[in-house]
Structures are given as C-alpha cells and as structure tokens.
C-alpha positions as protocol buffer text, in pm:
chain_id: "A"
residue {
  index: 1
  type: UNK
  ca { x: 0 y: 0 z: 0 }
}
residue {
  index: 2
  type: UNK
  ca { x: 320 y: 255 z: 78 }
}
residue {
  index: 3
  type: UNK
  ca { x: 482 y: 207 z: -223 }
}
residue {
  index: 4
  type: UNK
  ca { x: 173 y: 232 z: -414 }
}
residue {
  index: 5
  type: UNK
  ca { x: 75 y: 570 z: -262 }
}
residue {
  index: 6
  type: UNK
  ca { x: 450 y: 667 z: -321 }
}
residue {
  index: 7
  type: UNK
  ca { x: 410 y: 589 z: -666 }
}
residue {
  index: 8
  type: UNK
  ca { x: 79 y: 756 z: -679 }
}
residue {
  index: 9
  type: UNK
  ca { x: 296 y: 1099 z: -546 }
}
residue {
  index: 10
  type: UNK
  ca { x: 550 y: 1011 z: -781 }
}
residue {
  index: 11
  type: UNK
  ca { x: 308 y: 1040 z: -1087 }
}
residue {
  index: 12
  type: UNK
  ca { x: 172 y: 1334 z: -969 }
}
residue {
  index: 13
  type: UNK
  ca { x: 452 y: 1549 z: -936 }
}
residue {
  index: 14
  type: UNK
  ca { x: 562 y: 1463 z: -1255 }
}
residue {
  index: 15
  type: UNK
  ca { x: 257 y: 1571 z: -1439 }
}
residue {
  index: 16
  type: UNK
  ca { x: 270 y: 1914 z: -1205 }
}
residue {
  index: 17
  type: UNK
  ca { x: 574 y: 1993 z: -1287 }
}
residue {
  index: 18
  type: UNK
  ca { x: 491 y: 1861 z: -1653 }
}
residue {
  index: 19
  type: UNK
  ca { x: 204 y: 2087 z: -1666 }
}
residue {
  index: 20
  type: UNK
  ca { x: 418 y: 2405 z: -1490 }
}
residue {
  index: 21
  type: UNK
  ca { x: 685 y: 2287 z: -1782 }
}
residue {
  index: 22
  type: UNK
  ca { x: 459 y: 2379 z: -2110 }
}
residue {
  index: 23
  type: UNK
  ca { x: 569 y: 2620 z: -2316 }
}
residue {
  index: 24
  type: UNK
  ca { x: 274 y: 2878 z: -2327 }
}
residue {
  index: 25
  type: UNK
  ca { x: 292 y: 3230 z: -2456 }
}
residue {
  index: 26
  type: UNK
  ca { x: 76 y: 3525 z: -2248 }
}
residue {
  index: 27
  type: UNK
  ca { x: 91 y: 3885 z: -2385 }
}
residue {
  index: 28
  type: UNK
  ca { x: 91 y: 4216 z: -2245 }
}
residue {
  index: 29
  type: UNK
  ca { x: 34 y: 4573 z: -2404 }
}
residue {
  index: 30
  type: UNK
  ca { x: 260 y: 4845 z: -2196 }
}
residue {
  index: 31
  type: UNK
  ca { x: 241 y: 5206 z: -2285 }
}
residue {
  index: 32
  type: UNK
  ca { x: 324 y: 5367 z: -2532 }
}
residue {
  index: 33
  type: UNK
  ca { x: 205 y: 5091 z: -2807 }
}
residue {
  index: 34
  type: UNK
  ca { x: 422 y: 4764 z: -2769 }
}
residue {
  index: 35
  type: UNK
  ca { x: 289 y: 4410 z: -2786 }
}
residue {
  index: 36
  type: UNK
  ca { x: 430 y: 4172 z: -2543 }
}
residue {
  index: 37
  type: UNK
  ca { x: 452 y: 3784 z: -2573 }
}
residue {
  index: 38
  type: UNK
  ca { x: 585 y: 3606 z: -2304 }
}
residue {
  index: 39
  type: UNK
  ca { x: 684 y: 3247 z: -2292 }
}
residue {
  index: 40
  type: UNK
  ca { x: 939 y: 3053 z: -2103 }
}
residue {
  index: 41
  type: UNK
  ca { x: 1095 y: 2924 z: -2448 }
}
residue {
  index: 42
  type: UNK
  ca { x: 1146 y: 3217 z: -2565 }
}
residue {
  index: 43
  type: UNK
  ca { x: 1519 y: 3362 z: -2562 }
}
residue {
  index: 44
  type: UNK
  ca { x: 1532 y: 3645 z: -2288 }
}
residue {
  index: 45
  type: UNK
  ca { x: 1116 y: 3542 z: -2177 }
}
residue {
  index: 46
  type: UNK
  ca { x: 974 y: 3773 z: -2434 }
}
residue {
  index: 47
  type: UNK
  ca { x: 915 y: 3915 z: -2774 }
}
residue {
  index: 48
  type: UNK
  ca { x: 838 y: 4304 z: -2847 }
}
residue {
  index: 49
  type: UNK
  ca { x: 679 y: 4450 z: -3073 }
}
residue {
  index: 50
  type: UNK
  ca { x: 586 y: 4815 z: -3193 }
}
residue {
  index: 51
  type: UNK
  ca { x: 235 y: 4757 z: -3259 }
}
residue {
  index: 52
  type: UNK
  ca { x: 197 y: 4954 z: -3437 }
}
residue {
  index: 53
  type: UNK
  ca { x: 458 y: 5096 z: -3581 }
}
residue {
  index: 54
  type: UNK
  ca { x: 292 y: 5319 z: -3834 }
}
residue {
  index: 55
  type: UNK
  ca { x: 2 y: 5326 z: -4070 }
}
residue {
  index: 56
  type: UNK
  ca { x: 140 y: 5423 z: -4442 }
}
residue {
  index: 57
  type: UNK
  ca { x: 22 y: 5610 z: -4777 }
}
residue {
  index: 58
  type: UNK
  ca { x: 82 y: 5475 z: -5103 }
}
residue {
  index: 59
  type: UNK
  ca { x: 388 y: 5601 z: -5279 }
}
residue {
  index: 60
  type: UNK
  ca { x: 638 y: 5596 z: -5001 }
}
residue {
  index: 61
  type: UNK
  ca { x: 911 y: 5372 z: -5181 }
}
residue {
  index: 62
  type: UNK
  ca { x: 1078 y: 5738 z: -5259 }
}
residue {
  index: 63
  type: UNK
  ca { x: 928 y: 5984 z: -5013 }
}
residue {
  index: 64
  type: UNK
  ca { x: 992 y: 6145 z: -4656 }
}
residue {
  index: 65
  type: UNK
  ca { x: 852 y: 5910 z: -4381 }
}
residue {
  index: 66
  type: UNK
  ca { x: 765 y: 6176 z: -4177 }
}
residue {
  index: 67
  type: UNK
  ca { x: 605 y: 6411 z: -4406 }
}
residue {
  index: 68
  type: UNK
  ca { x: 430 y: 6206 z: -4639 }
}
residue {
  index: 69
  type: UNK
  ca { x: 419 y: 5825 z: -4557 }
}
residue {
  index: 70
  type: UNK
  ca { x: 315 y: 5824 z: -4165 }
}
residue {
  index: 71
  type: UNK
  ca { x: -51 y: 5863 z: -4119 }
}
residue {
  index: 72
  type: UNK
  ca { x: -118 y: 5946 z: -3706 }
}
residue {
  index: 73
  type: UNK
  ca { x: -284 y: 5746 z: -3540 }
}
residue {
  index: 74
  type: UNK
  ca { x: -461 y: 5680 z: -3160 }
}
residue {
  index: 75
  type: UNK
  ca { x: -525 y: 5390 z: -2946 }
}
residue {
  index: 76
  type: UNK
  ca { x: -834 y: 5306 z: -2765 }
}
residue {
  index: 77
  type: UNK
  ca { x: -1038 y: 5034 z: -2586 }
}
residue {
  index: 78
  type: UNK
  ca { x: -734 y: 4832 z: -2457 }
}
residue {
  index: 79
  type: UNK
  ca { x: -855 y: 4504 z: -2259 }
}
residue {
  index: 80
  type: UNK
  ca { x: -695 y: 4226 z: -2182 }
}
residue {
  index: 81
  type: UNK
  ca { x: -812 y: 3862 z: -2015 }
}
residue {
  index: 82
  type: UNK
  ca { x: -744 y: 3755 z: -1708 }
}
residue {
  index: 83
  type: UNK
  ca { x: -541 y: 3510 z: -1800 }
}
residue {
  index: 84
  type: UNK
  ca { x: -321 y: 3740 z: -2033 }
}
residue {
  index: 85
  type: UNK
  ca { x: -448 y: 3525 z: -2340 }
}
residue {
  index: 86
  type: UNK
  ca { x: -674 y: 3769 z: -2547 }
}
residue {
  index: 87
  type: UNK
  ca { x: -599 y: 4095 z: -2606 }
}
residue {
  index: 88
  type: UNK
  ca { x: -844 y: 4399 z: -2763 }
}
residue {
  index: 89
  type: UNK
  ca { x: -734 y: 4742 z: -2899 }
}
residue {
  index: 90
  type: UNK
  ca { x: -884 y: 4993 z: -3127 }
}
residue {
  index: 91
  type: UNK
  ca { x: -686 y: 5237 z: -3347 }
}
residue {
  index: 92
  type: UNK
  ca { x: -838 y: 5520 z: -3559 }
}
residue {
  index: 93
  type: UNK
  ca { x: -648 y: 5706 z: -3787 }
}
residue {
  index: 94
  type: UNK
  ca { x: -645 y: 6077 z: -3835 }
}
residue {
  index: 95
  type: UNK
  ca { x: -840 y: 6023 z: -4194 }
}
residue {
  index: 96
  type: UNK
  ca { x: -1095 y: 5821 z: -3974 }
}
residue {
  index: 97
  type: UNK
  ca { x: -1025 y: 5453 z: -4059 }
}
residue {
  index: 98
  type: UNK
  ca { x: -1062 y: 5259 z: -3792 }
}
residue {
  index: 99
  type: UNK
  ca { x: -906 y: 4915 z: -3722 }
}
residue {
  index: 100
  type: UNK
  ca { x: -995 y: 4663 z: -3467 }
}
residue {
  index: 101
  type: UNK
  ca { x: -746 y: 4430 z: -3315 }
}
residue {
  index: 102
  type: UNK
  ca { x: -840 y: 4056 z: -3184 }
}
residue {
  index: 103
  type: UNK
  ca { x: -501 y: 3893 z: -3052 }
}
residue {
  index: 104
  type: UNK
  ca { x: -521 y: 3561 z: -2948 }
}
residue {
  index: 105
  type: UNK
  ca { x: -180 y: 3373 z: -2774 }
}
residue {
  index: 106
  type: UNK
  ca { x: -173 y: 3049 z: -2778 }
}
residue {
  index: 107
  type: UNK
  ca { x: 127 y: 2761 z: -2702 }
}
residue {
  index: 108
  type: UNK
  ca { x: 337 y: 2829 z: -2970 }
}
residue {
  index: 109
  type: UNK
  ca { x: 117 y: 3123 z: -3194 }
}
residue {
  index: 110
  type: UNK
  ca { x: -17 y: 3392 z: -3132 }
}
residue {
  index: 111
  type: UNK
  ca { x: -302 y: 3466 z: -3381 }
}
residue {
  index: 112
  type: UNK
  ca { x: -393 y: 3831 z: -3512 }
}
residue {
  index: 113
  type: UNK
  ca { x: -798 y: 3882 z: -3644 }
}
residue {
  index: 114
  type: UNK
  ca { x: -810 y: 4280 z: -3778 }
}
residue {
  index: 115
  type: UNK
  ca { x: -1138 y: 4435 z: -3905 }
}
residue {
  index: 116
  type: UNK
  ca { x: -1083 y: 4774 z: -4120 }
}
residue {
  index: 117
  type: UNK
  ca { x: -1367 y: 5004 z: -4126 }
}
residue {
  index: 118
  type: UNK
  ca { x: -1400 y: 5307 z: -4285 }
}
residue {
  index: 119
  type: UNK
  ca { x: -1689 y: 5502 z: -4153 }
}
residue {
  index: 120
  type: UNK
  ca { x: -1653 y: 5855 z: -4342 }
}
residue {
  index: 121
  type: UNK
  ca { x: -1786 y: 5958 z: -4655 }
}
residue {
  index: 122
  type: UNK
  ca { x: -1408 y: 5953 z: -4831 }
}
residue {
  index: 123
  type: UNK
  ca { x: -1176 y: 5729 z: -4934 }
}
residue {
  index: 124
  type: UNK
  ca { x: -876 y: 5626 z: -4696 }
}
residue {
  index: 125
  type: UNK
  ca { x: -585 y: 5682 z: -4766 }
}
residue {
  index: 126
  type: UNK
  ca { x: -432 y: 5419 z: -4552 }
}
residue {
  index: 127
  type: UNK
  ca { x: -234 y: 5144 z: -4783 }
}
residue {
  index: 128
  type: UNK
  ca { x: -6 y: 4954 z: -4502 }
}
residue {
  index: 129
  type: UNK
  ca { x: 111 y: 4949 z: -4167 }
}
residue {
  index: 130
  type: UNK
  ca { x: 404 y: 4779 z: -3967 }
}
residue {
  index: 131
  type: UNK
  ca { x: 436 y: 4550 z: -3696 }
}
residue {
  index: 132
  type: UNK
  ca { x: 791 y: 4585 z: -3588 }
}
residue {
  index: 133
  type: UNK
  ca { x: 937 y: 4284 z: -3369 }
}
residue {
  index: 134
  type: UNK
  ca { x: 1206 y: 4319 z: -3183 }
}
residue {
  index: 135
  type: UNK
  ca { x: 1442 y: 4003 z: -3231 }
}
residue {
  index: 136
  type: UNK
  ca { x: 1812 y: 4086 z: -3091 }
}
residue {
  index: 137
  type: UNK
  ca { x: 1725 y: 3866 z: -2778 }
}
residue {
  index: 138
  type: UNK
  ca { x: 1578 y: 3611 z: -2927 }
}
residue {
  index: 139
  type: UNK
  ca { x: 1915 y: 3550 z: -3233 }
}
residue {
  index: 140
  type: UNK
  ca { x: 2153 y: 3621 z: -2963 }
}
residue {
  index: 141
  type: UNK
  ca { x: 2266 y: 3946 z: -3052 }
}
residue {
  index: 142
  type: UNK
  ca { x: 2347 y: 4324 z: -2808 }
}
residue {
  index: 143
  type: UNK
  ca { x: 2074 y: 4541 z: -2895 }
}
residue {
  index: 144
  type: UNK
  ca { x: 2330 y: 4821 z: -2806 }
}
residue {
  index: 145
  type: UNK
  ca { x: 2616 y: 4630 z: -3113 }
}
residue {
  index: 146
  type: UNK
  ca { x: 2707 y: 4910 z: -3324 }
}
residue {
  index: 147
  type: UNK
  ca { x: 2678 y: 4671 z: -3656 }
}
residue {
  index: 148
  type: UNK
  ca { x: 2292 y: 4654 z: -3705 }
}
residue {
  index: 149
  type: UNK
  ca { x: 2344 y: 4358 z: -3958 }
}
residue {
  index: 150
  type: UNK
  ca { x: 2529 y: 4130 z: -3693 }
}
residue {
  index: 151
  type: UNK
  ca { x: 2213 y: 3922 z: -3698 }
}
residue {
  index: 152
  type: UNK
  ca { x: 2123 y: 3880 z: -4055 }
}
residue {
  index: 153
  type: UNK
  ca { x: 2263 y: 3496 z: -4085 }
}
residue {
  index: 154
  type: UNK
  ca { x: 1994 y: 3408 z: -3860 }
}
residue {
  index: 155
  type: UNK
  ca { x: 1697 y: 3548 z: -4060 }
}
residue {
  index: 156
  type: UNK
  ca { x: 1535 y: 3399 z: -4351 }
}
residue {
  index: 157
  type: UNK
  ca { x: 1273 y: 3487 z: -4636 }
}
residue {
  index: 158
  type: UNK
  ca { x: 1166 y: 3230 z: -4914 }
}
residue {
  index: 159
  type: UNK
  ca { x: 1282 y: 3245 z: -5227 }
}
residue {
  index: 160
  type: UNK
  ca { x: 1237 y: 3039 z: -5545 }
}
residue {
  index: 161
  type: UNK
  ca { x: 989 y: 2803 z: -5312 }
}
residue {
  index: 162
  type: UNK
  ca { x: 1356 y: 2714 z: -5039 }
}
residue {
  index: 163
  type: UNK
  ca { x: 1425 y: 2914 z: -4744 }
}
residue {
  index: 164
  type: UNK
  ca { x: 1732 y: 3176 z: -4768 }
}
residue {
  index: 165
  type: UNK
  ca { x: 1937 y: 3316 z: -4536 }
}
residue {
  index: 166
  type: UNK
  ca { x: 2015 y: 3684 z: -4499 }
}
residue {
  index: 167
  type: UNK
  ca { x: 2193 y: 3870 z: -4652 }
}
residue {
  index: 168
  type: UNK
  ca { x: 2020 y: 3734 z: -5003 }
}
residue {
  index: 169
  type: UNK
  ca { x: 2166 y: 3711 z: -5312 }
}
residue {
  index: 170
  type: UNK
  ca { x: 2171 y: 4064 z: -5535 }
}
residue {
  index: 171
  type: UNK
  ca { x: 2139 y: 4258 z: -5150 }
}
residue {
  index: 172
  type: UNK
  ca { x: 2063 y: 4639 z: -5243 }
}
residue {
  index: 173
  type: UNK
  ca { x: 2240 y: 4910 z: -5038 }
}
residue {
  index: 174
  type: UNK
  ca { x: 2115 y: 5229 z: -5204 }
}
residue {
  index: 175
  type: UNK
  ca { x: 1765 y: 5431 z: -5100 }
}
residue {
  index: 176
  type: UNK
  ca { x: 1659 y: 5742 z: -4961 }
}
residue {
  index: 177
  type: UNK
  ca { x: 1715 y: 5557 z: -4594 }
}
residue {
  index: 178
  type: UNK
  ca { x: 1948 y: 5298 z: -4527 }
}
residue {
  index: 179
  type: UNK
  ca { x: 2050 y: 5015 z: -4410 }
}
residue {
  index: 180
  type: UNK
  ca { x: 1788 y: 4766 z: -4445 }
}
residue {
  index: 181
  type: UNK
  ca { x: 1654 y: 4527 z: -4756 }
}
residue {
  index: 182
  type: UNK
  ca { x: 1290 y: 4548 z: -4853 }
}
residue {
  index: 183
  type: UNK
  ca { x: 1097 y: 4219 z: -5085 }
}
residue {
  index: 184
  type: UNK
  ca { x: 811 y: 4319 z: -5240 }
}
residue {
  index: 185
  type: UNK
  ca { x: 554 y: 4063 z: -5370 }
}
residue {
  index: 186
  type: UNK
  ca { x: 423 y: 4047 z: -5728 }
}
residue {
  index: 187
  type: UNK
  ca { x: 88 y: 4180 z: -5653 }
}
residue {
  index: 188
  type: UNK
  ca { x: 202 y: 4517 z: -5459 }
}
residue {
  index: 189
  type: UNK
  ca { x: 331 y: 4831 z: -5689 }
}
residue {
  index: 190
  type: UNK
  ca { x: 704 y: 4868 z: -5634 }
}
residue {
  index: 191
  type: UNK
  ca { x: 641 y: 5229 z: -5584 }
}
residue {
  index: 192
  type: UNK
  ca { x: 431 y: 5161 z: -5205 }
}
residue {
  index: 193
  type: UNK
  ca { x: 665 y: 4992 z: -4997 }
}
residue {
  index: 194
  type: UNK
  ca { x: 892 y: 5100 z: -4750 }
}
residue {
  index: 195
  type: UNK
  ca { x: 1202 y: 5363 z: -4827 }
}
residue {
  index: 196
  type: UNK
  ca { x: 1496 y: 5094 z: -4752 }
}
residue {
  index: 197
  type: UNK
  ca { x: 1675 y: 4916 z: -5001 }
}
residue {
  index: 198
  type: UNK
  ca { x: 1425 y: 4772 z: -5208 }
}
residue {
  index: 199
  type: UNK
  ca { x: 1522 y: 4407 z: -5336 }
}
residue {
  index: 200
  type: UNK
  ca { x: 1475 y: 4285 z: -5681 }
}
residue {
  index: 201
  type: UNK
  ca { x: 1379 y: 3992 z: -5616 }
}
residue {
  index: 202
  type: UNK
  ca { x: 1014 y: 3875 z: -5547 }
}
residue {
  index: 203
  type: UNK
  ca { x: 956 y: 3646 z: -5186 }
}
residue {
  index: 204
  type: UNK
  ca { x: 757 y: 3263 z: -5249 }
}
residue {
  index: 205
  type: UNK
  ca { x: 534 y: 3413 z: -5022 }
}
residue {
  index: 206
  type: UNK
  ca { x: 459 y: 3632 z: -4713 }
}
residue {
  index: 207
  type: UNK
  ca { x: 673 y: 3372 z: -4429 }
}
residue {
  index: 208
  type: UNK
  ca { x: 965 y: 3597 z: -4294 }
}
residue {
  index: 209
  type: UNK
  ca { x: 1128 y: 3410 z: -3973 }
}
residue {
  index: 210
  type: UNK
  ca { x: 1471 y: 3366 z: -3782 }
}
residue {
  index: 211
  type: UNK
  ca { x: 1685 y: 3104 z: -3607 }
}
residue {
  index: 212
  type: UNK
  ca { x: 1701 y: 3157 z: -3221 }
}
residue {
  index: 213
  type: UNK
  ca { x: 2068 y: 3192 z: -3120 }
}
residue {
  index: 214
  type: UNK
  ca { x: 2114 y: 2870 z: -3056 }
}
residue {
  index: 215
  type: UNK
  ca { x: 1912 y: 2760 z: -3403 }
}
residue {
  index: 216
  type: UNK
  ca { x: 1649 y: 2498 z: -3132 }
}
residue {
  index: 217
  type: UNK
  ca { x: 1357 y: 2735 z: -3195 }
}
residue {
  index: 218
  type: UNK
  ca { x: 1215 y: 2946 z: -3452 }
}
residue {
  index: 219
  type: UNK
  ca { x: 1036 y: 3307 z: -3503 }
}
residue {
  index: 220
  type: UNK
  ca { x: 850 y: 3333 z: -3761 }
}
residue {
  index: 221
  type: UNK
  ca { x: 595 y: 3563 z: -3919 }
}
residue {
  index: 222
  type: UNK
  ca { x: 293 y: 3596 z: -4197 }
}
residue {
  index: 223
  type: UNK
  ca { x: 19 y: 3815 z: -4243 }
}
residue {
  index: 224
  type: UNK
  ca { x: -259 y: 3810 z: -4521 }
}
residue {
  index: 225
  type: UNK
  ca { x: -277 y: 4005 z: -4716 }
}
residue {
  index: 226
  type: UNK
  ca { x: 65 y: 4176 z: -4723 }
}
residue {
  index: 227
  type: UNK
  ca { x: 214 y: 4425 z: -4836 }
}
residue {
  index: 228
  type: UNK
  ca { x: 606 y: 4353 z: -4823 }
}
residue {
  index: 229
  type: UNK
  ca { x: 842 y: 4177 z: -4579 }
}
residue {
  index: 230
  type: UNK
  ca { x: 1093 y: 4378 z: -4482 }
}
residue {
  index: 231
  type: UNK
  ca { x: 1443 y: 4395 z: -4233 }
}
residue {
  index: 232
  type: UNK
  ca { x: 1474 y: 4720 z: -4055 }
}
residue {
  index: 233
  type: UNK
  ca { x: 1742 y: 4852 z: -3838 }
}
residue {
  index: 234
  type: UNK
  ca { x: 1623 y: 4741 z: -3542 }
}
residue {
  index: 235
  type: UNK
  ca { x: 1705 y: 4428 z: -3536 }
}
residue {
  index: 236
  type: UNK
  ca { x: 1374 y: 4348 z: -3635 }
}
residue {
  index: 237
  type: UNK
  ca { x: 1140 y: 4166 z: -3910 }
}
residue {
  index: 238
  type: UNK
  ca { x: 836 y: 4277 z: -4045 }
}
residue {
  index: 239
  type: UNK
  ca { x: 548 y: 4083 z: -4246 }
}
residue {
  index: 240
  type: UNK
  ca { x: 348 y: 4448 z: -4355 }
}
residue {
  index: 241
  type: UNK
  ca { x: 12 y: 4388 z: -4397 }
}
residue {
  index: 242
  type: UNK
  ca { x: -166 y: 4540 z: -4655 }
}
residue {
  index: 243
  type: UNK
  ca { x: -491 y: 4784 z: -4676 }
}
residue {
  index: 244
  type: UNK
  ca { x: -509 y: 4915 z: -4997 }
}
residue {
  index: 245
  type: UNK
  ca { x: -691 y: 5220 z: -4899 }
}
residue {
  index: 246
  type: UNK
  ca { x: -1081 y: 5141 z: -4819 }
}
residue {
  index: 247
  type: UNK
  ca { x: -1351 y: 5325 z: -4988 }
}
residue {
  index: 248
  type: UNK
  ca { x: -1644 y: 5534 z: -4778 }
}
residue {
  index: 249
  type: UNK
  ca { x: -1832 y: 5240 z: -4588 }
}
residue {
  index: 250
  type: UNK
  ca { x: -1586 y: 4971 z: -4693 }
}
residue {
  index: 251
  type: UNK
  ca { x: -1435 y: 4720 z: -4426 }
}
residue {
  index: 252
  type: UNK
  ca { x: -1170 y: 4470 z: -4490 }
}
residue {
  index: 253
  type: UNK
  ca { x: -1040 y: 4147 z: -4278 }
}
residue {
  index: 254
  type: UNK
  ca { x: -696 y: 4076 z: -4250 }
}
residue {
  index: 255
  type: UNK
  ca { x: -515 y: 3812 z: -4058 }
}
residue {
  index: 256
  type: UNK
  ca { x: -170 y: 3765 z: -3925 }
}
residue {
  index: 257
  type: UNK
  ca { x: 7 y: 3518 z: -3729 }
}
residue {
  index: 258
  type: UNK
  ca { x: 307 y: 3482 z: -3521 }
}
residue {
  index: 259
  type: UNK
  ca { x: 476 y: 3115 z: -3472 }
}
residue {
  index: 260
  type: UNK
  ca { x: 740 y: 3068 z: -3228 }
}
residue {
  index: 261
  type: UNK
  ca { x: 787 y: 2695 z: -3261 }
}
residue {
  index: 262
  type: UNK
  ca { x: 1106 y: 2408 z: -3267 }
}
residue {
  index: 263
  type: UNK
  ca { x: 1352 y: 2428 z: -3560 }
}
residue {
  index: 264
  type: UNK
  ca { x: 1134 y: 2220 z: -3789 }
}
residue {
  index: 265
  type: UNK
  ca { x: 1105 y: 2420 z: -4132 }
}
residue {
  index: 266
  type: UNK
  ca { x: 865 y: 2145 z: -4333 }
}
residue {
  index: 267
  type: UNK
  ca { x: 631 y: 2155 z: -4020 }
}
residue {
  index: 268
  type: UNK
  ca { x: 652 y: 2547 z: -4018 }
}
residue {
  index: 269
  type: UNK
  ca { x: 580 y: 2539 z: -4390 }
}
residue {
  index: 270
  type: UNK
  ca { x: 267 y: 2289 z: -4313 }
}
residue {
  index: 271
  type: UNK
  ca { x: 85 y: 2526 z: -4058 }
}
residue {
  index: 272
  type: UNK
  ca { x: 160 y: 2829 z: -4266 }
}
residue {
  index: 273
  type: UNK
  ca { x: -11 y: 2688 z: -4572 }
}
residue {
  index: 274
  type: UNK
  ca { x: -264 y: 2551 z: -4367 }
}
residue {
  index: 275
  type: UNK
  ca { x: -343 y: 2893 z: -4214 }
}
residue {
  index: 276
  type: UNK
  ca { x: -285 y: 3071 z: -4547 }
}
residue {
  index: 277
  type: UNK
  ca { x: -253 y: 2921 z: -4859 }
}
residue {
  index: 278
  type: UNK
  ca { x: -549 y: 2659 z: -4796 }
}
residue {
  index: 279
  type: UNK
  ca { x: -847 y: 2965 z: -4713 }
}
residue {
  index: 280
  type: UNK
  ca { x: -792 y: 3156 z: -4977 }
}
C-alpha cells in the first residue's frame, strides 16, 4: 500500500511539474504601443513588438517618412483577459479609418484577427502598416552592437519556393534611408513599400522568420494580405500587412500570425499553408 501511494505521489509530481513545464505564450500591451509575448521558451522570456509601428500612404518607396508616408494614429479600448491570453485594442487614424485588433496567444502562436472600417464619406488613404518585432534577444545578438546587420545569418525569407538566409543574393544598399533590404511581392506596386533598399527579387510568399541563437527554436511571421516583408534597423522583421486604402463604408479582414515553434522548417511550412494558402 506505501509504495503504491509513493508511486501515486511520484506520478503526480511529474505531471505538475509537466504541466508548470509547457511552453505557453501570455501577452501584455505596456504604454506607449508595444505588444508583449511572453513564454518561457522564448530567448530572454519575451518578444516586443511596436504595434503599431505606423500606418502608411501609397507612394512611399521614394518619399519622406515623416512628411508624407506616416498617417497618425490613436489607441483606444485596450482590454486584456485575465489570464493574459486575449488581447483587444482599437486604433483610428487621423483620416478616420478605424481598425480593430483581436489577438489571441496560444502555445506556440499567437493569432492576429483585424477588421478595417472606414466610416466617413471619403476614401482612406491608408495602404499599409508595420508590426515591428524586436528580435536581438531572441538571435543572440546586443541590442546596443554598433553593426545593425550582426544578426542577418539568422533570418530567412523564401525564395524560389527554399528558405534563404540573410543577406540574399543581389542585396541592395542604395535608397533614400538605409540600411535595411525590402521584398516586395508580385501583386504590390514597387512604388508603395517601405524607403529601404528595395530588393529585386520577389519572396515565395509572405513567411519571414529567424533562427534563435542557438538555431532549437524558430520566429516566424505571416500576415494576409501583405504588403512587403521587410528587415529594418532594429534588429527586427516585419510581415506588412496590406490595406489598400478602403472606400467610404468599406471594411476589410486581414489576418496575421506569429509562430514561435522548434527548428522544424517542413512543419513550419505545413501550418503556414494551412493557415494561409489553404483559405484563400
């Protein structure tokens, strides 16, 4: 009877400390607008991003950020869940579009649901806008290291349908701001993407990820639709998603996803086309 009641303690200690083991992501919104995710897999225990960045005009491949591209924009009816899982925010834009955010973590995801709505009588003139993640922590690098490249070798876009490292083949160095290396897709006018380097070569598809430092776990990124992917000089990837401008009354969906999962690039592939490819 003692050794089966030891056993019995045995078993459930393991599947406590089993359960206190799993690798679940929470999020958190602190002032002034960065997204959180924290997980105990993650390199450093979280992820930030600068959500969101900025909200974009057209024709910004060649044109002042601040004076042209940037469209301002205000935050509003923050909430988050009790348990840190689902998060709600509001922006509306000075041209008043306004964009709903559903963020959903998960174990290894966390799962963006956006509703556009344009409520005025005149077109908006909102094309794009940029989640910026943070990833120096997460590849291993100083966020302080005075070469802002030092982590391109662990990044990756898709190219010709096979994941490439960074820097890519034909890397551009010249445009009004640099460094940086922009990929437009086929579908998106060269001339409406961001004012780095713009790449001439075209991306598989919208999956922009990176190796953790010690290449066990990935980060990786997608949104649909989108409007480039892009490496900034923040040690940082972006999957842009893209508006298009919305029409008086109009209101648009878009969805976006964040995977931070084991170094398994057919199973990444799987889920992405699963969550992308396979509902259009």
């Amino acid at each position: 009877m003692l050794r089966q009641l030891i056993a019995l303690m045995i078993c459930v200690v393991a599947v406590s400390t089993k359960a206190a083991e799993k690798a679940t992501l929470t999020l958190s919104y602190p002032p002034p607008h960065y997204l959180v995710i924290h997980g105990p897999q993650i390199p450093g225990g979280e992820i930030r991003i600068n959500y969101l960045e900025a909200y974009c005009r057209a024709g910004s491949t060649d044109a002042d950020w601040v004076k042209h591209t940037v469209i301002k924009h205000e935050i509003s009816d923050i909430t988050l869940s009790d348990d840190r899982k689902v998060l709600r925010l509001k922006d509306t834009l000075a041209d008043g579009l306004v964009v709903e955010h559903l963020i959903t973590a998960k174990d290894d995801e966390v799962d963006f649901q956006l509703t556009a709505h344009n409520p005025t009588n005149k077109r908006s003139e909102a094309h794009w806008a940029q989640p910026c993640v943070r990833l120096h922590d997460f590849t291993g690098f100083d966020p302080k290291g005075k070469d802002l490249d030092d982590y391109l070798p662990k990044c990756f876009i898709f190219l010709d349908g096979q994941l490439t490292r960074m820097p890519t083949r034909d890397w551009t160095k010249t445009a009004r701001y640099t460094p940086g290396q922009v990929w437009c897709p086929i579908n998106v006018p060269r001339t409406d993407v961001n004012p780095r380097p713009l790449s001439p070569l075209v991306p598989s598809h919208g999956l922009i990820g990176c190796f953790s430092g010690d290449e066990k776990l990935v980060f990786a990124t997608a949104w649909a639709p989108y409007q480039e992917l892009f490496q900034g000089v923040a040690r940082c990837l972006h999957s842009d998603f893209r508006l298009g401008g919305l029409q008086a009354g109009e209101k648009k969906q878009i969805h976006g996803k964040i995977y931070i999962v084991p170094n398994n690039i057919p199973a990444l592939l799987r889920r992405y086309e699963a969550d992308f490819v396979s509902t259009k």
